[in-house]
NUKOL-433170 format. One line per 8 residues: number of its first residue (from 0); their letters; for each residue x, y, z of N, C-alpha, C. Coordinates in Angstrom, 3 decimals. Example, Ala and Ser with C-alpha at 12.3 -4.5 7.8 and 13.67 -1.06 7.14 Angstrom:
0	AS	13.190 -5.690 7.800 12.300 -4.500 7.800 13.200 -3.300 7.800 | 12.850 -2.250 7.080 13.670 -1.060 7.140 12.900 0.030 7.870
This chain:
0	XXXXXXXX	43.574 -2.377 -2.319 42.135 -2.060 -2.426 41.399 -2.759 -1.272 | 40.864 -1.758 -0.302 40.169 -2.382 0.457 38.784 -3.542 -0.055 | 37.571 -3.711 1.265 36.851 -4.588 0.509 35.633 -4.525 -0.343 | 35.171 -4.684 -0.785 33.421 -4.169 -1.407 32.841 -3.830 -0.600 | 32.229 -2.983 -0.442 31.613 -2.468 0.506 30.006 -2.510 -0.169 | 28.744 -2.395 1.316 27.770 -2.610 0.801 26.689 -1.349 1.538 | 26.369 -1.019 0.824 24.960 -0.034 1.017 23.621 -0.508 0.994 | 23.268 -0.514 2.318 21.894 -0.874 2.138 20.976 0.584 1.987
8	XXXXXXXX	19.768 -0.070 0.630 19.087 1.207 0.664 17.489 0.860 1.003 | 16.752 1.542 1.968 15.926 1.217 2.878 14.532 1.574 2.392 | 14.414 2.207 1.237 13.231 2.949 0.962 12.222 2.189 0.866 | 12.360 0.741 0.762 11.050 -0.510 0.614 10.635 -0.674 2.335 | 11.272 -0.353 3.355 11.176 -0.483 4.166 9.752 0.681 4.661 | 9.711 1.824 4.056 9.240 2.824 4.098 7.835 2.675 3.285 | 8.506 1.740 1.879 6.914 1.449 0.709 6.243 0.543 1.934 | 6.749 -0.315 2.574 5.840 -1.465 3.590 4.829 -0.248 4.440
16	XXXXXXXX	5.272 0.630 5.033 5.008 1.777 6.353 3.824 2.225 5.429 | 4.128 2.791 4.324 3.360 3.851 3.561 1.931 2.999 3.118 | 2.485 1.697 2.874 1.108 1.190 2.258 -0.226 0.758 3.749 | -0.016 1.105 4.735 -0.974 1.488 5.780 -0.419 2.543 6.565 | 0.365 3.145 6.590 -0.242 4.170 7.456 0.650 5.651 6.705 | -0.115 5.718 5.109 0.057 6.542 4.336 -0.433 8.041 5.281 | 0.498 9.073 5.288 -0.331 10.632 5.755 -0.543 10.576 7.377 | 0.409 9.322 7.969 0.440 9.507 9.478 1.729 10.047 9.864
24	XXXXXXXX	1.617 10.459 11.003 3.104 10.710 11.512 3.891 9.516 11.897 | 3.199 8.165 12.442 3.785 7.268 12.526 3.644 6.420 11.930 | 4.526 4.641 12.446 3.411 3.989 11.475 4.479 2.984 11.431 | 4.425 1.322 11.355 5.773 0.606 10.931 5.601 -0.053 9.656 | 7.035 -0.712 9.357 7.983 -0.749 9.695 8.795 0.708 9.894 | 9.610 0.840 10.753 10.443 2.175 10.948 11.585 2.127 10.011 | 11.749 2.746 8.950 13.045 2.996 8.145 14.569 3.156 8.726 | 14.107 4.070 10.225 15.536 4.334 10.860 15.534 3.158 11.313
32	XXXXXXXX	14.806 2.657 12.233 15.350 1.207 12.918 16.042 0.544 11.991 | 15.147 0.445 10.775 15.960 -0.780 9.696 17.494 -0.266 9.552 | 17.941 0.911 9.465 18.873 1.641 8.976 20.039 1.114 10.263 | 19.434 0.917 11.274 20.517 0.662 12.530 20.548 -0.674 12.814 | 19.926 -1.641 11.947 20.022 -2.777 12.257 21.156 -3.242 11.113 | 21.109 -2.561 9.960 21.513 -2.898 8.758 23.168 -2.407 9.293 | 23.036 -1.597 9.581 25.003 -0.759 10.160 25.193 -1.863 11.117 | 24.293 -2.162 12.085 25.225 -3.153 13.130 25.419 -4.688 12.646
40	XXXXXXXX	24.417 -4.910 11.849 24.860 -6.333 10.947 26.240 -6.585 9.980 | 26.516 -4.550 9.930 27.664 -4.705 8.874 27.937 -3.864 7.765 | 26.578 -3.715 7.297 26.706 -2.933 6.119 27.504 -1.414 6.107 | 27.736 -1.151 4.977 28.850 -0.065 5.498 28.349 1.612 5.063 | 26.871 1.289 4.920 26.180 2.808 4.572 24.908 2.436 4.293 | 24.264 3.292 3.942 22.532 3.289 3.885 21.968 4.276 3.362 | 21.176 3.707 2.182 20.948 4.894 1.049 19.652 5.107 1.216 | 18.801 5.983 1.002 17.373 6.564 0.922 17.176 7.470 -0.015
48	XXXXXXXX	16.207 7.720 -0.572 15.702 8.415 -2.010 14.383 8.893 -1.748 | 14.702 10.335 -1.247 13.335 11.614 -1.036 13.104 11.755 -2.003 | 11.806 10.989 -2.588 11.651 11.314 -4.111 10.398 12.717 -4.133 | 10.532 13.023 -5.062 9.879 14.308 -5.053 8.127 14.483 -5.034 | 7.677 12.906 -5.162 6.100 12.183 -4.806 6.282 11.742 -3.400 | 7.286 11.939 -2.949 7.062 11.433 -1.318 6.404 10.221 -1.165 | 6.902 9.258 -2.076 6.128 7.584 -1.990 6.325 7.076 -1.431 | 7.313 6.894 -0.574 8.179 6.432 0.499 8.802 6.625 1.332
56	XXXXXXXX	10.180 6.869 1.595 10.824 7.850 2.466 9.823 9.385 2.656 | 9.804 9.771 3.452 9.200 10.798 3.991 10.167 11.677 4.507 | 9.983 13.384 4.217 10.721 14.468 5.244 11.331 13.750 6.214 | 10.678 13.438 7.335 10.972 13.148 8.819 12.279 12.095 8.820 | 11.349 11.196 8.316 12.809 10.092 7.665 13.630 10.527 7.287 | 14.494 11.353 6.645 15.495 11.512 6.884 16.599 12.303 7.206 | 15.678 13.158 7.848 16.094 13.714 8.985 16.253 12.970 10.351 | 16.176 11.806 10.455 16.256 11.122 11.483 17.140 10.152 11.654
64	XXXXXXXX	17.029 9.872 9.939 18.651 8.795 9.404 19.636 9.532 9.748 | 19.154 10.838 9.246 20.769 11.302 9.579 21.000 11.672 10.658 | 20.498 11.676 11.652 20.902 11.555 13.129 21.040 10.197 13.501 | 20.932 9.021 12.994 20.941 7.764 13.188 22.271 7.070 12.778 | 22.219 7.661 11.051 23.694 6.815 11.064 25.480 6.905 11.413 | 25.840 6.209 11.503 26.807 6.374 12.353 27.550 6.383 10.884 | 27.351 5.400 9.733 28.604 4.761 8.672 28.775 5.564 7.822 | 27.849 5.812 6.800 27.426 6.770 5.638 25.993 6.909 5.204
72	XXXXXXXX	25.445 8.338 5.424 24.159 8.365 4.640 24.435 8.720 3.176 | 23.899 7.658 2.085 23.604 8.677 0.670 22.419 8.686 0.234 | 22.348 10.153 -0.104 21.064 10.813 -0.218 20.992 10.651 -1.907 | 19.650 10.060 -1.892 19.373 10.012 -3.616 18.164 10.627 -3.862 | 18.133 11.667 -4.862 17.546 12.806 -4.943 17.663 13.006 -6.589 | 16.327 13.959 -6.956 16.712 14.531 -8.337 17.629 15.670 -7.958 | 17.592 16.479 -9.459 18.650 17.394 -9.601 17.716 18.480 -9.594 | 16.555 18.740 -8.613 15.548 19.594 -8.101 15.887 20.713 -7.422
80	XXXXXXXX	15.712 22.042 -7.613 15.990 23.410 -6.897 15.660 22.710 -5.317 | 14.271 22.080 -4.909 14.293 21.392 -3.894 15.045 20.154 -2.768 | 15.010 19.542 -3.840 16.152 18.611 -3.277 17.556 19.145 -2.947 | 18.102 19.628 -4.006 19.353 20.499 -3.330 19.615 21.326 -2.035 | 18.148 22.374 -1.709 18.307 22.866 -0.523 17.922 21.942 0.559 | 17.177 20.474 0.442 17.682 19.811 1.474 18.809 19.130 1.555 | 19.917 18.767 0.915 20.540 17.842 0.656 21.886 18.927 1.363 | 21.665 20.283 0.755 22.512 20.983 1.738 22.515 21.752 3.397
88	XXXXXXXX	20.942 21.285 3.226 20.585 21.622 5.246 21.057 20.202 5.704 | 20.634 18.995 5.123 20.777 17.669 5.709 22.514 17.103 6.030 | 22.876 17.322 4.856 24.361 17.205 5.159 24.834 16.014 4.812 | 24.018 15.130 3.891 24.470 13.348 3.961 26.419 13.390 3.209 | 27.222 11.902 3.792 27.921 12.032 3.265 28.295 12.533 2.146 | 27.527 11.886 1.458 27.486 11.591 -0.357 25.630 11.940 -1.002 | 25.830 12.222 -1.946 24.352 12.523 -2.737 24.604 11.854 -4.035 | 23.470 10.810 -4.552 23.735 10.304 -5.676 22.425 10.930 -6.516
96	XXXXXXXX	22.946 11.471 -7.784 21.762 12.352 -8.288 21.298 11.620 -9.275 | 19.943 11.102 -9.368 18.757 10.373 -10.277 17.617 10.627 -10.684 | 17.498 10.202 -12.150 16.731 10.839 -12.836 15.171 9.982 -12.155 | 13.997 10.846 -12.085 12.876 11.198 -12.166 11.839 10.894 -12.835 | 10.926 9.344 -12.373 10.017 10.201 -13.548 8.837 10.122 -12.450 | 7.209 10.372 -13.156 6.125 9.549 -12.076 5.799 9.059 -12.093 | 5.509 8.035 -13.470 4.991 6.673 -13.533 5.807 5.638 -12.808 | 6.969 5.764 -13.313 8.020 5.027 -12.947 7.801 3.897 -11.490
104	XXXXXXXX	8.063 2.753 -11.125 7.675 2.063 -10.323 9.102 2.395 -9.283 | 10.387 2.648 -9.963 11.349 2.452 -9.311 12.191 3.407 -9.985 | 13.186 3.910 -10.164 14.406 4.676 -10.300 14.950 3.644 -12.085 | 13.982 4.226 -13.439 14.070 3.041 -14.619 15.615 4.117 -15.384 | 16.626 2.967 -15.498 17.035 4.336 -16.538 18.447 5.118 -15.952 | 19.421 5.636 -17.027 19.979 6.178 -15.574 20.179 7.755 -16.250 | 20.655 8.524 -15.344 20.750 10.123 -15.904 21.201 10.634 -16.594 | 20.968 11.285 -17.697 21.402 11.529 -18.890 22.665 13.101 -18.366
112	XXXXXXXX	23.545 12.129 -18.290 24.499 13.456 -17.699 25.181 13.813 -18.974 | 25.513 13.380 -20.089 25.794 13.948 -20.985 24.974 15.351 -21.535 | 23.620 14.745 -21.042 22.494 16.425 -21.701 22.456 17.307 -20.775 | 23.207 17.031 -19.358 22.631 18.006 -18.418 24.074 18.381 -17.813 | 25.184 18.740 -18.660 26.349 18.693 -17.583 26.473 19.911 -17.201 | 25.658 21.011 -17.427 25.571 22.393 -17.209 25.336 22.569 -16.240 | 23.462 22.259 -15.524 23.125 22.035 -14.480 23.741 21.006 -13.356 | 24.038 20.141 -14.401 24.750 19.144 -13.251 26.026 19.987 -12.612
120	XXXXXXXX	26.989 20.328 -12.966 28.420 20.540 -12.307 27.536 21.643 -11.454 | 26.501 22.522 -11.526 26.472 23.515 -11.211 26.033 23.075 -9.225 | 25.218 21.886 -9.516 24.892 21.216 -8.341 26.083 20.754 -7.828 | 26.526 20.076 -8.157 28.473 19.137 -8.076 29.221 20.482 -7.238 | 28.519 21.602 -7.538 30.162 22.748 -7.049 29.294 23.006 -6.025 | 28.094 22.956 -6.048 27.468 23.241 -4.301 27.406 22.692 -3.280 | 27.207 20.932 -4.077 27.608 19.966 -2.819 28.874 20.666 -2.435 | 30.265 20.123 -3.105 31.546 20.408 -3.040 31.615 21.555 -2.029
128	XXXXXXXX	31.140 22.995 -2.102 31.498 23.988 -1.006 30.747 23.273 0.325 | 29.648 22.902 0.136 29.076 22.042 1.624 29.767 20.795 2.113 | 31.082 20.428 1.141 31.605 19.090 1.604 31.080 17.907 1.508 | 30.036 17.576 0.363 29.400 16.847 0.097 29.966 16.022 -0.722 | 30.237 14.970 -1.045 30.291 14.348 -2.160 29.573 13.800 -3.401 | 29.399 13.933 -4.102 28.260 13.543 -5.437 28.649 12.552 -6.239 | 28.158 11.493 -6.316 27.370 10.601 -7.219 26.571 10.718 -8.273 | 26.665 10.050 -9.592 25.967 10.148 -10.804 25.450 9.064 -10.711
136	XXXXXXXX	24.069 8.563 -11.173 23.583 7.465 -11.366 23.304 7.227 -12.983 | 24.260 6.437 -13.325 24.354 6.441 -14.831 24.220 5.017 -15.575 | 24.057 4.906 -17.102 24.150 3.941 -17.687 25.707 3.372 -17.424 | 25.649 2.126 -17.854 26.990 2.046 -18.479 27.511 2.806 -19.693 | 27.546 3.123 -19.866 27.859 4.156 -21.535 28.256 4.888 -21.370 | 29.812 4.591 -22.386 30.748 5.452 -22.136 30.914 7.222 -21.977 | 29.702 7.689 -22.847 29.661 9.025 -23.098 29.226 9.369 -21.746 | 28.632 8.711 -21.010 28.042 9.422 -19.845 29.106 8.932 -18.571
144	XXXXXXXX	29.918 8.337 -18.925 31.005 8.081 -17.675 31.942 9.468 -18.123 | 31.856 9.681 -19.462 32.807 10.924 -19.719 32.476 11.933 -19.470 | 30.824 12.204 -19.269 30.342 13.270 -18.767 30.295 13.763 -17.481 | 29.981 12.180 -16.665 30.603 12.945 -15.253 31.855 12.889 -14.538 | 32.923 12.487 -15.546 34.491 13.046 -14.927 34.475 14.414 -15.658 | 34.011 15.116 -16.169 33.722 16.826 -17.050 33.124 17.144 -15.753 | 31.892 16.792 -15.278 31.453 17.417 -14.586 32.087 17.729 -13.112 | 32.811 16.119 -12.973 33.454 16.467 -11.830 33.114 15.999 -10.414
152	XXXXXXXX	32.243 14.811 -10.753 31.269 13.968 -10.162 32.557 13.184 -9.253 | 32.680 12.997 -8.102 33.341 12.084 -7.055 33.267 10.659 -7.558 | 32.300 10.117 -8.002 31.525 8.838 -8.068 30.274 8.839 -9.152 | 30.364 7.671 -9.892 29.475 7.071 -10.988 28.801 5.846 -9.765 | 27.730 5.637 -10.007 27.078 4.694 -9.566 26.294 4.194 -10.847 | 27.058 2.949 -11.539 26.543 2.529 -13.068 25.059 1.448 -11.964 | 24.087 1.707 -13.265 23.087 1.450 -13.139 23.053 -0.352 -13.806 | 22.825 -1.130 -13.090 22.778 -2.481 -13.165 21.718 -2.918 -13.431
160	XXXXXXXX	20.529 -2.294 -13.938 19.292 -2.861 -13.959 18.668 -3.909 -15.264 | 20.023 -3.293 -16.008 19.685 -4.252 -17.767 20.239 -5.310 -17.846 | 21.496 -5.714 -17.062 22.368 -6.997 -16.397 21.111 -7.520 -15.282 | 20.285 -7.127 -14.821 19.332 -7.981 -13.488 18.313 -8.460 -14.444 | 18.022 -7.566 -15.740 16.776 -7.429 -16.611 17.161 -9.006 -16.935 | 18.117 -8.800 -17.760 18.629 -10.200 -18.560 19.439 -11.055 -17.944 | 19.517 -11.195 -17.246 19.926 -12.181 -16.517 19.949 -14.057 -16.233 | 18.623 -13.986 -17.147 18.407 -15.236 -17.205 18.377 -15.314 -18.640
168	XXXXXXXX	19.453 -14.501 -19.709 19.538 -15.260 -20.786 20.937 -14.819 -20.880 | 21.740 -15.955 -21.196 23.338 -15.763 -20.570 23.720 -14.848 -21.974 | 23.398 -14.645 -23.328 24.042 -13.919 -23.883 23.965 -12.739 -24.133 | 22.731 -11.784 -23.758 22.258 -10.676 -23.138 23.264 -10.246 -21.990 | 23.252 -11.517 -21.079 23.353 -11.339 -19.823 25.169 -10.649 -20.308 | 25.527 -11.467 -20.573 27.220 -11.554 -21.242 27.651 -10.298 -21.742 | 26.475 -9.458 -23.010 26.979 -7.973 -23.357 26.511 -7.464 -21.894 | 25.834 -7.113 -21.184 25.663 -6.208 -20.252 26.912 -6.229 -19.131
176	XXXXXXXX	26.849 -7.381 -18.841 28.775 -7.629 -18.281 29.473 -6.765 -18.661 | 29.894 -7.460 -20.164 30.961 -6.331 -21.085 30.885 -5.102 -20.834 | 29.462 -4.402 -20.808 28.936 -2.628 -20.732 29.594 -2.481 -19.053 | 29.731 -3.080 -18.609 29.672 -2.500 -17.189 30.905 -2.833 -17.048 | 31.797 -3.670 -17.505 33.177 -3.774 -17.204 34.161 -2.400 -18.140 | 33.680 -2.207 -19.285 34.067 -1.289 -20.079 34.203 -0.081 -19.226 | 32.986 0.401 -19.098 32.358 1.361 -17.751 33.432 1.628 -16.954 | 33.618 0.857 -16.011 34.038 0.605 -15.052 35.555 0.823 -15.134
184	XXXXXXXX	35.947 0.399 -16.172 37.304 0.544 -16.431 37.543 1.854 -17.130 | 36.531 2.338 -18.041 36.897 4.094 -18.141 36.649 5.183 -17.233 | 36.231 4.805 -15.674 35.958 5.485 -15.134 36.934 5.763 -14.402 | 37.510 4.637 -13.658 38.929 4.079 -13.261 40.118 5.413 -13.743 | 40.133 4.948 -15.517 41.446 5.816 -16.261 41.109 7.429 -15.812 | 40.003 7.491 -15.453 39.499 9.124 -15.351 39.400 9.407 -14.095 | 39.937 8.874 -12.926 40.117 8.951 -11.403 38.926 9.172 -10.883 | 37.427 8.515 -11.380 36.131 8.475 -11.066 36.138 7.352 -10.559
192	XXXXXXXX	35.617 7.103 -9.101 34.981 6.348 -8.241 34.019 5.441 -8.912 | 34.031 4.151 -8.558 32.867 3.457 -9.267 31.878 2.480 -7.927 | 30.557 2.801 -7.873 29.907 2.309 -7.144 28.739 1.332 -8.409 | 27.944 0.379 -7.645 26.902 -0.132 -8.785 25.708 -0.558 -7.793 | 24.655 -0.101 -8.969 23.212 -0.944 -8.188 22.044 -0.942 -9.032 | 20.971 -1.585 -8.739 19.709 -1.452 -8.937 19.502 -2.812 -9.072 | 18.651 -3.593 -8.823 18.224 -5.044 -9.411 18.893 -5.722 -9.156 | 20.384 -5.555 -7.889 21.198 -6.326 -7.712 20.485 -7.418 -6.921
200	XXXXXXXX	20.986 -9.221 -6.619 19.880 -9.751 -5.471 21.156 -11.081 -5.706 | 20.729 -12.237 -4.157 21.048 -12.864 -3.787 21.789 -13.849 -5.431 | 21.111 -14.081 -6.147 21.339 -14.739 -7.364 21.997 -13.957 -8.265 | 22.410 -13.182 -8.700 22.968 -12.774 -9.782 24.611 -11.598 -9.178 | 24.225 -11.709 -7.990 25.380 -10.888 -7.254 27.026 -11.263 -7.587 | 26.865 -13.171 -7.868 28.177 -13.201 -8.234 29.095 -12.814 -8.950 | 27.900 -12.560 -10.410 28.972 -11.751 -11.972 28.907 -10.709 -11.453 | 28.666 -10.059 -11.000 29.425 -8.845 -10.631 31.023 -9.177 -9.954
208	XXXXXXXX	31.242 -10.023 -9.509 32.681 -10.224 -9.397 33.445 -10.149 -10.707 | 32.566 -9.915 -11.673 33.530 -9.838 -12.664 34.022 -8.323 -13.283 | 33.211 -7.318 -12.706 33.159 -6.028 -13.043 34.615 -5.306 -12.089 | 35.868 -4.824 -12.587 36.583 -4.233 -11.785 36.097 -3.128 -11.628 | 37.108 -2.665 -10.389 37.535 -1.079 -9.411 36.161 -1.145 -9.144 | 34.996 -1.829 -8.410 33.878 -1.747 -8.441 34.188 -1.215 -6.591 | 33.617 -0.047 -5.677 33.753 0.438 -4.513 32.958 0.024 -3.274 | 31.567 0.067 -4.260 30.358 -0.113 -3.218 29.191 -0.521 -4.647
216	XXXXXXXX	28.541 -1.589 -3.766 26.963 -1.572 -4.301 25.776 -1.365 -3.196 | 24.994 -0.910 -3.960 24.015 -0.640 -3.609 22.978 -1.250 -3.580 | 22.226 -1.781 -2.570 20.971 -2.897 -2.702 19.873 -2.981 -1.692 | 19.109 -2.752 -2.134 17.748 -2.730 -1.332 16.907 -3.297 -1.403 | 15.969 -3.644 -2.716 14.468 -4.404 -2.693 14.709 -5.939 -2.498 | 15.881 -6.301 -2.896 16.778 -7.972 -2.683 16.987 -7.753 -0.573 | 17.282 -7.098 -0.416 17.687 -7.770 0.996 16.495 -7.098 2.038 | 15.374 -6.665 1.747 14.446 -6.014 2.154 13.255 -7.284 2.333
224	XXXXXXXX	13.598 -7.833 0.715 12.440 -8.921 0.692 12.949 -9.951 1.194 | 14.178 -10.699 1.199 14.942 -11.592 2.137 14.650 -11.433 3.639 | 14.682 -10.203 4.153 14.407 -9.956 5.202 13.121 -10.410 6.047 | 12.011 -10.573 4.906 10.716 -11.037 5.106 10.740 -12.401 6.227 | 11.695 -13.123 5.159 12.224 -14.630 5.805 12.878 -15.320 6.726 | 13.875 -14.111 6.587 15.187 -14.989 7.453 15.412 -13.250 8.648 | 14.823 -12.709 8.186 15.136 -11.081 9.107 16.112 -10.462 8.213 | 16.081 -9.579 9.255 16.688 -8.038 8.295 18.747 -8.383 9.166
232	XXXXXXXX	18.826 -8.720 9.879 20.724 -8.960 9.952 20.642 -10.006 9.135 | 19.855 -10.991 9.430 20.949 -12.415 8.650 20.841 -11.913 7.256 | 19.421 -10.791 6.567 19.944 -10.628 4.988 21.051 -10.339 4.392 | 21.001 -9.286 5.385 22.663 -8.334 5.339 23.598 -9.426 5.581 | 23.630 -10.219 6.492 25.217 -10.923 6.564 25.013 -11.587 5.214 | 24.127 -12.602 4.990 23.730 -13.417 3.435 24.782 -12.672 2.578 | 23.825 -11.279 2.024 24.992 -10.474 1.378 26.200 -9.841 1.107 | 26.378 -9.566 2.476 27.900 -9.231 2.794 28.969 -10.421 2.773
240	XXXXXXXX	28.237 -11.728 2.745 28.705 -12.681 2.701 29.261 -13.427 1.269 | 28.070 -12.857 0.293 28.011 -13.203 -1.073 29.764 -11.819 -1.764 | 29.536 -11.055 -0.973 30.555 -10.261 -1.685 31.633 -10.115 -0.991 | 32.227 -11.456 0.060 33.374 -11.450 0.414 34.535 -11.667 -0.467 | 34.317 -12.412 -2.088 35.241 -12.790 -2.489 35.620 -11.615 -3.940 | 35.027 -10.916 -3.469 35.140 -9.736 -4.600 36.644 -9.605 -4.767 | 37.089 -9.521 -5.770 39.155 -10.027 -6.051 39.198 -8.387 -5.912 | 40.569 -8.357 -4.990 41.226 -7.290 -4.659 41.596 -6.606 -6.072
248	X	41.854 -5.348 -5.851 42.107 -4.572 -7.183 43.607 -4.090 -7.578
């Protein structure tokens, strides 16, 4: 088993841009720059999320990532008649599909692929003829790791946000472990890819060494806001650093 690999996802880079120069064509911080600083520091892909409020990432953006990155783009998107026809003009490696809402501050929750495996595979077989790969962004829970090896999903990306939630109360913290190691290990028996993210950050990154067949995580608002401090490479090395000892599989 090669090593953990890390995805930086840039879209806070974009909330900084948007909150002054909302409805311009330009405007900084630049998302792609961040995106090419983050690959040459190391990271081994770079995720962005065209959400369907355009709060952040913007059209242009990423269409520009994806002329930018060299490692892996994954495109995180709903399961939108829209999003699909960009996701198949754009071409990103991988597409991780997430649920939606508009209040929502951030991506709360993960996709109920058990209720939607109809529509879902139906997206899954379109990436697939475009050569796409697809991603589920899911709970830990088992029914929905079973739903997207049915569907046929490349990759689960279990949603870590109730392990970041509780985190600072170790026996909370302890079942959410359990949920994600369980996870993780039925996804495994079902030749499903396992990636993880949301709420991941400098402090709590270590128990995740405890989660096997884990591929890639995903992390953004942690090494975005680090970045504030120390810059945007040394965050990335920080992190890439924190997940050198991830035990071989």
């Amino acid at each position: 088993m090669s090593m953990l690999k890390l995805g930086v996802n840039i879209d806070h880079v974009a909330t900084l841009r948007e909150a002054r120069y909302r409805g311009m064509v330009r405007g900084e911080p630049d998302p792609t720059e961040a995106a090419r600083i983050c690959e040459a520091a190391g990271a081994h892909g770079i995720t962005a999320h065209l959400r369907e409020d355009r709060r952040h990432i913007q059209d242009r953006d990423i269409w520009r990532l994806r002329e930018a990155v060299k490692t892996r783009l994954n495109f995180e998107m709903a399961n939108s008649a829209e999003m699909v026809e960009i996701a198949l003009k754009l071409k990103p490696e991988i597409v991780c599909l997430v649920p939606e809402r508009r209040q929502e501050v951030t991506t709360e929750g993960g996709l109920d692929a058990a209720g939607h495996e109809g529509e879902l595979t139906e997206t899954r077989n379109r990436m697939d003829a475009a050569g796409i790969e697809v991603s589920l962004f899911i709970a830990p829970d088992l029914a929905q790791v079973e739903a997207a090896s049915r569907i046929g999903a490349q990759y689960i990306e279990l949603h870590t946000g109730a392990f970041a939630e509780h985190f600072q109360s170790k026996r909370e913290r302890n079942e959410e472990i359990q949920r994600l190691i369980a996870a993780s290990e039925r996804a495994h028996q079902l030749g499903v890819q396992v990636n993880a993210g949301h709420g991941l950050n400098y402090e709590n990154l270590s128990l995740m060494h405890l989660v096997p067949h884990l591929v890639e995580l995903n992390i953004g608002h942690s090494i975005v806001s680090r970045a504030l401090v120390v810059g945007l490479t040394s965050a990335v090395k920080e992190m890439l650093a924190l997940m050198e000892n991830y035990p071989a599989q």
